[in-house]
Jmol script that loads the backbone (N, CA, C; Angstrom):
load data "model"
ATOM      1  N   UNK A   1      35.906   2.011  -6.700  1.00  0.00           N
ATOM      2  CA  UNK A   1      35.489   0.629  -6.835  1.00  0.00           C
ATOM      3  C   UNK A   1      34.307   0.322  -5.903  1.00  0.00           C
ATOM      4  N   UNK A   2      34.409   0.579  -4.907  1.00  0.00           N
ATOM      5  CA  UNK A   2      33.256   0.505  -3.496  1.00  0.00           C
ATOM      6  C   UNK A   2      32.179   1.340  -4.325  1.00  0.00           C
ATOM      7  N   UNK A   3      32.020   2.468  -4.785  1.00  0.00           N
ATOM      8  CA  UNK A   3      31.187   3.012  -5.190  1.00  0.00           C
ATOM      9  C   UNK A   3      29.979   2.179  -6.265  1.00  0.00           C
ATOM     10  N   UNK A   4      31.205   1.650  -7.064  1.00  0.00           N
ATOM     11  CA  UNK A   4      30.288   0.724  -8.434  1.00  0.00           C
ATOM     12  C   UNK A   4      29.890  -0.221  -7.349  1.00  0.00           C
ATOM     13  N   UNK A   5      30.132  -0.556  -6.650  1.00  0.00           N
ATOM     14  CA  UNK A   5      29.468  -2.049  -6.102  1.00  0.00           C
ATOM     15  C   UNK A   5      28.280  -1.720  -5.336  1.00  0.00           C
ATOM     16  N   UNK A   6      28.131  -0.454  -4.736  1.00  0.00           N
ATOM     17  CA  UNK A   6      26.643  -0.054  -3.944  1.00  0.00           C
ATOM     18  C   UNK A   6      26.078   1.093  -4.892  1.00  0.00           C
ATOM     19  N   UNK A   7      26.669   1.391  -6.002  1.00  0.00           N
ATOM     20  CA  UNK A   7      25.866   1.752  -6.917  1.00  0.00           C
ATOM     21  C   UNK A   7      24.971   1.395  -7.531  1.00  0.00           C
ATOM     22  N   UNK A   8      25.556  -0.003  -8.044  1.00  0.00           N
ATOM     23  CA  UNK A   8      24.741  -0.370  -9.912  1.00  0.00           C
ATOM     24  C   UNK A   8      23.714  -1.298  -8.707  1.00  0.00           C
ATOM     25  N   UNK A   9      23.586  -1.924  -7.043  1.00  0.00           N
ATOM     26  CA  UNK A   9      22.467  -2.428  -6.909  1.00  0.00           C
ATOM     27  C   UNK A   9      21.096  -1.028  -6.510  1.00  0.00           C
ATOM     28  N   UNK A  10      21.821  -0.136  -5.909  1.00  0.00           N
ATOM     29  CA  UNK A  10      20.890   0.546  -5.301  1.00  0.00           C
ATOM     30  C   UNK A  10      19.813   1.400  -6.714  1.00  0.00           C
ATOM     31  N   UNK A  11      20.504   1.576  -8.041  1.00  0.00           N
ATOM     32  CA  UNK A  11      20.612   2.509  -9.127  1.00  0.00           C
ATOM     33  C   UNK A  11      18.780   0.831  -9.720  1.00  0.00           C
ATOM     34  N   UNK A  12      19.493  -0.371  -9.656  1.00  0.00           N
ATOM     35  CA  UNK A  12      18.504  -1.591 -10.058  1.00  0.00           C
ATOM     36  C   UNK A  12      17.115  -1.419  -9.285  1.00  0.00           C
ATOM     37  N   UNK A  13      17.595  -1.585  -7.184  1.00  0.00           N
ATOM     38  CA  UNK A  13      16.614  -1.338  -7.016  1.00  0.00           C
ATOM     39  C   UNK A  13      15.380  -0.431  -7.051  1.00  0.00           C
ATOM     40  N   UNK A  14      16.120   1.092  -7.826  1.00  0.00           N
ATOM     41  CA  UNK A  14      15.078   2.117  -7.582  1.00  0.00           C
ATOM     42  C   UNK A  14      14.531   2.066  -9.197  1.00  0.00           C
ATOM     43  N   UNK A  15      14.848   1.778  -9.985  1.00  0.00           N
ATOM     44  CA  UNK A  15      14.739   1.178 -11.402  1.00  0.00           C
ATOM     45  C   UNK A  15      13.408   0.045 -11.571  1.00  0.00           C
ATOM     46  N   UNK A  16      13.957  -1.066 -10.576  1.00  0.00           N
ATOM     47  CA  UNK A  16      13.198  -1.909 -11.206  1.00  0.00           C
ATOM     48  C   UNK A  16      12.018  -2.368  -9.658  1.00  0.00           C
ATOM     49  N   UNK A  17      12.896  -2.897  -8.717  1.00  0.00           N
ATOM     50  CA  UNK A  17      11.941  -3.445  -7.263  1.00  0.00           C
ATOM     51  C   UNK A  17      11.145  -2.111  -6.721  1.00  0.00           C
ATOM     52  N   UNK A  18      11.503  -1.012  -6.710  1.00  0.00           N
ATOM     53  CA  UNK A  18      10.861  -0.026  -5.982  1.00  0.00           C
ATOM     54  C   UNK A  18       9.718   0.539  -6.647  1.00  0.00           C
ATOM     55  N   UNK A  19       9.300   0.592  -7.791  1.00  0.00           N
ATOM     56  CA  UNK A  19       7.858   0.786  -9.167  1.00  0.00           C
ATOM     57  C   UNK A  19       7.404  -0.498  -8.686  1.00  0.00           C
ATOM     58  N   UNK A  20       7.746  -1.633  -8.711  1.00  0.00           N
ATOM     59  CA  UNK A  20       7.290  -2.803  -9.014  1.00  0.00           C
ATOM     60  C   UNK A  20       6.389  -2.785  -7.612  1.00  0.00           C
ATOM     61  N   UNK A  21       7.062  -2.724  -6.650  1.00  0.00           N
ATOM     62  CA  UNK A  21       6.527  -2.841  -5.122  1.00  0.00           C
ATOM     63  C   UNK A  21       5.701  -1.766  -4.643  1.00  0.00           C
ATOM     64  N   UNK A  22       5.447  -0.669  -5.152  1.00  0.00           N
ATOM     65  CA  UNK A  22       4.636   0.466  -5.211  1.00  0.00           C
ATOM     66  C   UNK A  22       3.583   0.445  -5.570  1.00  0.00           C
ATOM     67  N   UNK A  23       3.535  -0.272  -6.743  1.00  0.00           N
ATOM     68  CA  UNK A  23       2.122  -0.630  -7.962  1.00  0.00           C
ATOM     69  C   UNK A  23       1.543  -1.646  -6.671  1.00  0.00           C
ATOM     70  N   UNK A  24       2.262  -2.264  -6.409  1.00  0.00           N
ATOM     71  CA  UNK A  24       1.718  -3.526  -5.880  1.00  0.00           C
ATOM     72  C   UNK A  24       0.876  -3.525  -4.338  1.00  0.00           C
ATOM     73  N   UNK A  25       1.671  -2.500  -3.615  1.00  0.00           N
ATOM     74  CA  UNK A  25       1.488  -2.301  -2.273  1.00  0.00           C
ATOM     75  C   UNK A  25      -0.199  -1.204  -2.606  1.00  0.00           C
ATOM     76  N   UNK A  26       0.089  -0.590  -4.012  1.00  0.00           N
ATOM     77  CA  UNK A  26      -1.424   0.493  -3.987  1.00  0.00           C
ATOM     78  C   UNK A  26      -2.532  -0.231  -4.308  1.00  0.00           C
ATOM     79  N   UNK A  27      -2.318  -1.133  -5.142  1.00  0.00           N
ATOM     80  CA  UNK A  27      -3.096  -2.016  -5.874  1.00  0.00           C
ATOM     81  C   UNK A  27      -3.623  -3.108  -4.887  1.00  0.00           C
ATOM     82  N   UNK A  28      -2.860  -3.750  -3.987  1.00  0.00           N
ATOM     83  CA  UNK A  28      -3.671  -4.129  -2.563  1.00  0.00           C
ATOM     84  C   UNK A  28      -4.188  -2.875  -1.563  1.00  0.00           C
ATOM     85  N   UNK A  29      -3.841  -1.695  -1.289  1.00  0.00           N
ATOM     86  CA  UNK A  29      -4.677  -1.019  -0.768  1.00  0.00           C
ATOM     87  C   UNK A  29      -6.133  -0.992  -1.825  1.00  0.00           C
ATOM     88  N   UNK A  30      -6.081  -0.448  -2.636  1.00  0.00           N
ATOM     89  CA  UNK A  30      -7.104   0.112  -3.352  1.00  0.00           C
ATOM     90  C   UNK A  30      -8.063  -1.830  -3.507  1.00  0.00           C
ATOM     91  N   UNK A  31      -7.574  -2.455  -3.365  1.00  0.00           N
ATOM     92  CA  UNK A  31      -8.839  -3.666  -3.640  1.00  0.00           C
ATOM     93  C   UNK A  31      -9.646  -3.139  -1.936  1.00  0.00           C
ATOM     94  N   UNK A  32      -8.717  -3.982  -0.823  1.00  0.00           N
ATOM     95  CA  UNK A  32      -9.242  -3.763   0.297  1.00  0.00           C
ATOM     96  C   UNK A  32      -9.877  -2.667   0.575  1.00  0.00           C
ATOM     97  N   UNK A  33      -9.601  -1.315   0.205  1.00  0.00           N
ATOM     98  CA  UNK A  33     -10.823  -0.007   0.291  1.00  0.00           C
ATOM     99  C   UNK A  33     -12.548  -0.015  -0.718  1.00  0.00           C
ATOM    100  N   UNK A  34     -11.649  -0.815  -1.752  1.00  0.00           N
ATOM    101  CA  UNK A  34     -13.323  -1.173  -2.832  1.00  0.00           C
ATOM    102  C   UNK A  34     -14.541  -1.510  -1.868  1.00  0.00           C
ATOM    103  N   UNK A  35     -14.174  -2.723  -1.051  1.00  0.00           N
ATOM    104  CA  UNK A  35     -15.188  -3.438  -0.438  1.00  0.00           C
ATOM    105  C   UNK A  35     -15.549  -2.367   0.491  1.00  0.00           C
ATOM    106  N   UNK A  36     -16.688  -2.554   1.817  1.00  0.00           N
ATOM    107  CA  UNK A  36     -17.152  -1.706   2.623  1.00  0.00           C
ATOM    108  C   UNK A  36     -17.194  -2.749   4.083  1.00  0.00           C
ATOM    109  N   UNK A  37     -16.682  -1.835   5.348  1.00  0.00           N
ATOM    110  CA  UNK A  37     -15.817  -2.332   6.146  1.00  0.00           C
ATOM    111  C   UNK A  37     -17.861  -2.517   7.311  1.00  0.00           C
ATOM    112  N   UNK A  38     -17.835  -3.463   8.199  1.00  0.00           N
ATOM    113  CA  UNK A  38     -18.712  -3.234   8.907  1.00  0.00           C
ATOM    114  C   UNK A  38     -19.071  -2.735   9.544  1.00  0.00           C
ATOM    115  N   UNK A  39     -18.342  -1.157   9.813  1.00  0.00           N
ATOM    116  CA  UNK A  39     -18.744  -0.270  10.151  1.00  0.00           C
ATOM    117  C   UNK A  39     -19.396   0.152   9.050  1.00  0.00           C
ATOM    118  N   UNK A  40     -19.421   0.426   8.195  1.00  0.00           N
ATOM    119  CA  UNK A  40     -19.819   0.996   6.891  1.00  0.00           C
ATOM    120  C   UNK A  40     -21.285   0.582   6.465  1.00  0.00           C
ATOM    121  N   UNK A  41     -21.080  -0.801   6.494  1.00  0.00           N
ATOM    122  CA  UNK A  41     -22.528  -1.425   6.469  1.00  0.00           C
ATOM    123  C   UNK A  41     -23.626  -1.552   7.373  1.00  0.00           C
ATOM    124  N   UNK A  42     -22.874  -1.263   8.787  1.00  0.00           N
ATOM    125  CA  UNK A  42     -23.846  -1.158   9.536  1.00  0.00           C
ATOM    126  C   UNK A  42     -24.538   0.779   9.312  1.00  0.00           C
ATOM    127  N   UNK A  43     -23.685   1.475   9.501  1.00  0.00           N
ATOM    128  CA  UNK A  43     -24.203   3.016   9.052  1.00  0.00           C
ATOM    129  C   UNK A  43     -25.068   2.595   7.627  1.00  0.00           C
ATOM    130  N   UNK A  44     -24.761   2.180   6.828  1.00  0.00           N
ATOM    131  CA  UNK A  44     -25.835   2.120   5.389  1.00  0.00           C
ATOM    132  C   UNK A  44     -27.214   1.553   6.097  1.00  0.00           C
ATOM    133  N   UNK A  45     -26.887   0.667   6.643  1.00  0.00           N
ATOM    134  CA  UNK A  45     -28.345   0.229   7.400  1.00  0.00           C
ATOM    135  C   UNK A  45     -29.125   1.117   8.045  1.00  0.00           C
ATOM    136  N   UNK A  46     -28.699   1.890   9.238  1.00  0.00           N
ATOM    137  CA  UNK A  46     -29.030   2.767  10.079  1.00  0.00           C
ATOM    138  C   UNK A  46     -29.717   4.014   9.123  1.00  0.00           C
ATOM    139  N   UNK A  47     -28.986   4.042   7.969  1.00  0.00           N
ATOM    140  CA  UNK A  47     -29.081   5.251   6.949  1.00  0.00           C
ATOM    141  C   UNK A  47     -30.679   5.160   6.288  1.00  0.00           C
ATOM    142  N   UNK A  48     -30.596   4.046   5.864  1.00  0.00           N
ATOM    143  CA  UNK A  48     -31.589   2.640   5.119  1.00  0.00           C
ATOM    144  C   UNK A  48     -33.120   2.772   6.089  1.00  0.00           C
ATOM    145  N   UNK A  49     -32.672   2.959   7.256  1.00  0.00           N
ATOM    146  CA  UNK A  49     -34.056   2.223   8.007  1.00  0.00           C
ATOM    147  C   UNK A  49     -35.051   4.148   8.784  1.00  0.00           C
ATOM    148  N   UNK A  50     -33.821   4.938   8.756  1.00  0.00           N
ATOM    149  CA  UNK A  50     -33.668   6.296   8.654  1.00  0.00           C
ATOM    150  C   UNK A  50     -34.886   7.096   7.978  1.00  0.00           C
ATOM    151  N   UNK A  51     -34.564   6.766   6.402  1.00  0.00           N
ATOM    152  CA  UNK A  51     -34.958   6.993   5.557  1.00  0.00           C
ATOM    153  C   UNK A  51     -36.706   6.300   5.133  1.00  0.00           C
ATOM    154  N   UNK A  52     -36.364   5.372   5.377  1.00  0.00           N
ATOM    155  CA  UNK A  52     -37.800   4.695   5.202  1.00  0.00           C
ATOM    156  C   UNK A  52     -39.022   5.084   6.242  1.00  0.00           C
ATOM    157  N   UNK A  53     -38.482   5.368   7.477  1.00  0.00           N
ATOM    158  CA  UNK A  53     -39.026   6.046   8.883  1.00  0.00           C
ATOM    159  C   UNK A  53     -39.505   7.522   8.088  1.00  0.00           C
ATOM    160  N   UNK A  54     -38.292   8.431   7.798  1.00  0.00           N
ATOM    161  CA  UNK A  54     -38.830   9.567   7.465  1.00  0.00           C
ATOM    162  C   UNK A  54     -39.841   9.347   6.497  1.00  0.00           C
ATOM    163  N   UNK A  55     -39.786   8.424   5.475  1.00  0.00           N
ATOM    164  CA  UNK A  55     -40.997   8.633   4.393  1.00  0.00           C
ATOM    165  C   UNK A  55     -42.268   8.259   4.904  1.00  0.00           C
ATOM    166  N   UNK A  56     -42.210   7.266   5.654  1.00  0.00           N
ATOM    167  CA  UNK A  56     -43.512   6.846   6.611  1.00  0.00           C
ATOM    168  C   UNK A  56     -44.263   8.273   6.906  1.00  0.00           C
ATOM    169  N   UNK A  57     -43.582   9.234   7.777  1.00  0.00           N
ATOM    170  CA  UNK A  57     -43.873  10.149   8.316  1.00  0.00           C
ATOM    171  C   UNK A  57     -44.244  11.228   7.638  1.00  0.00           C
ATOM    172  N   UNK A  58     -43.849  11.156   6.402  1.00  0.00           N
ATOM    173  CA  UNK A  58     -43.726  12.440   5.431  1.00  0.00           C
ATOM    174  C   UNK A  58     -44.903  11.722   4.603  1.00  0.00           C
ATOM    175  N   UNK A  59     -45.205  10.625   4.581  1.00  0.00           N
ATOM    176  CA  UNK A  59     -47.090  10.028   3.564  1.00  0.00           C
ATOM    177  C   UNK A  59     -47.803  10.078   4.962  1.00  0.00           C
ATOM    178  N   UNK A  60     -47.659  10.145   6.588  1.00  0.00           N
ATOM    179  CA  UNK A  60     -48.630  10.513   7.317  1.00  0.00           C
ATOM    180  C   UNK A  60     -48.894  11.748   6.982  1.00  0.00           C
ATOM    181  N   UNK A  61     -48.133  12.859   7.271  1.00  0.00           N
ATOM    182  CA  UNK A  61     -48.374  14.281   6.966  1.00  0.00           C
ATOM    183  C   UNK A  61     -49.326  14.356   5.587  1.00  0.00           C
ATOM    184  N   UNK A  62     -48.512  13.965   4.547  1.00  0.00           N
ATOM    185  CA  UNK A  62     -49.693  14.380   3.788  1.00  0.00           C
ATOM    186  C   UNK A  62     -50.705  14.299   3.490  1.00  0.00           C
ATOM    187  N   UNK A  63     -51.589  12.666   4.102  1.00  0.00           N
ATOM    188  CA  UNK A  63     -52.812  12.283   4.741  1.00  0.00           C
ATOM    189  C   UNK A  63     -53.287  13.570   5.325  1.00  0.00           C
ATOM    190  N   UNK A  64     -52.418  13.616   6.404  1.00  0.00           N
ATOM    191  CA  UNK A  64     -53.431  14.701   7.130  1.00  0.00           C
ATOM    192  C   UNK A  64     -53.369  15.986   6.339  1.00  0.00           C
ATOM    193  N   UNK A  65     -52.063  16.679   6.108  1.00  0.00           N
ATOM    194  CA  UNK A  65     -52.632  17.465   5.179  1.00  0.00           C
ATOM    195  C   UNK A  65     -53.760  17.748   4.033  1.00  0.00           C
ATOM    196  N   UNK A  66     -54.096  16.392   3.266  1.00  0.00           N
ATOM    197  CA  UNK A  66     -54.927  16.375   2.307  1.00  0.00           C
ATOM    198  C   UNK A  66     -56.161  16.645   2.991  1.00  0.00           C
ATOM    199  N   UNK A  67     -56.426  15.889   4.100  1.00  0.00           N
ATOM    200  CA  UNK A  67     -57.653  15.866   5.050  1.00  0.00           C
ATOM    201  C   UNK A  67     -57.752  17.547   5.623  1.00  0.00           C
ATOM    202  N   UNK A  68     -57.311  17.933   6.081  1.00  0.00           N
ATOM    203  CA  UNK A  68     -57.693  19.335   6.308  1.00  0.00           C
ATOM    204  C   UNK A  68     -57.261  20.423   5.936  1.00  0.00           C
ATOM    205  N   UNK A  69     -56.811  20.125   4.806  1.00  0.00           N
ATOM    206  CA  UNK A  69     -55.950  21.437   4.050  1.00  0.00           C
ATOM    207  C   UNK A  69     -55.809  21.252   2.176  1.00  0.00           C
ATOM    208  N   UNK A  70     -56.863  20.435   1.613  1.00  0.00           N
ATOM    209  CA  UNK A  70     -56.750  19.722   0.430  1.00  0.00           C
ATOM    210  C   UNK A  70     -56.152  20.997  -0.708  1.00  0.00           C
ATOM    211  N   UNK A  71     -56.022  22.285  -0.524  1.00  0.00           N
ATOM    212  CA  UNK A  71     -55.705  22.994  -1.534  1.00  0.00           C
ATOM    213  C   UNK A  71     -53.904  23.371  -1.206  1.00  0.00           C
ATOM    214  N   UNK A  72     -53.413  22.130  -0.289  1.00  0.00           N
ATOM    215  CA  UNK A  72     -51.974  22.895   0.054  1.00  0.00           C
ATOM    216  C   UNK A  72     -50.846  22.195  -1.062  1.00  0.00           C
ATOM    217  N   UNK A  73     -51.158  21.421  -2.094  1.00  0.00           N
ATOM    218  CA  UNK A  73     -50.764  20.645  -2.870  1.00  0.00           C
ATOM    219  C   UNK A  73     -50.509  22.182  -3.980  1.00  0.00           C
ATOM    220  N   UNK A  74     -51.426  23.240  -4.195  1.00  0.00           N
ATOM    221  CA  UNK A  74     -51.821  23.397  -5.363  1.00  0.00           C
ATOM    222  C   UNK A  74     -50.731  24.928  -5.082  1.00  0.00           C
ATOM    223  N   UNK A  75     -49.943  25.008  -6.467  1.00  0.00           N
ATOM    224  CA  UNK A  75     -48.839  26.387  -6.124  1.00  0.00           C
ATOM    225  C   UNK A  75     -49.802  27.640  -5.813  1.00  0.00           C
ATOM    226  N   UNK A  76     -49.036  28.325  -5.225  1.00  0.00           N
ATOM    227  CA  UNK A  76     -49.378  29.603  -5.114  1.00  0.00           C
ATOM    228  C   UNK A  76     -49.838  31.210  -6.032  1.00  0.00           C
ATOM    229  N   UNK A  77     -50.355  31.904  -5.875  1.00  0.00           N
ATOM    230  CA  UNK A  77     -50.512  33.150  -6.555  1.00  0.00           C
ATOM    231  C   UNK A  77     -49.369  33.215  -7.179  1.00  0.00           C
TER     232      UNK A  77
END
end "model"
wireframe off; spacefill off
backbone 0.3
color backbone group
């Protein structure tokens, strides 16, 4: 008798509350991971300003390259 009585709830909760609360608990992780945390945005920035620096540097070079080396554009033998 004790048995049916901590049976048929524990047998409900893994049935019905424990899926239900699973979906639910992933489904709020997974929104809160979508967005990007400010650490995140600040590295995209850093990444961002990185990048634009290197290209600066990489259209100086080829200034000067063109200027004293105008055939280094052109493939090889």
């Amino acid at each position: 008798m004790f048995h049916a009585i901590v049976f048929v709830p524990v047998i409900i909760f893994l049935v019905i509350v424990a899926p239900i609360w699973l979906v639910l608990h992933y489904v709020t992780r997974w929104r809160s991971s979508r967005t990007l945390s400010r650490e995140d945005e600040r590295m995209l920035v850093d990444l961002w300003e990185s990048a634009k620096r290197m290209e600066l540097r990489i259209q100086t070079l080829e200034k000067i390259l063109d200027a004293e080396a105008p055939q280094w554009r052109r493939p090889g033998p």
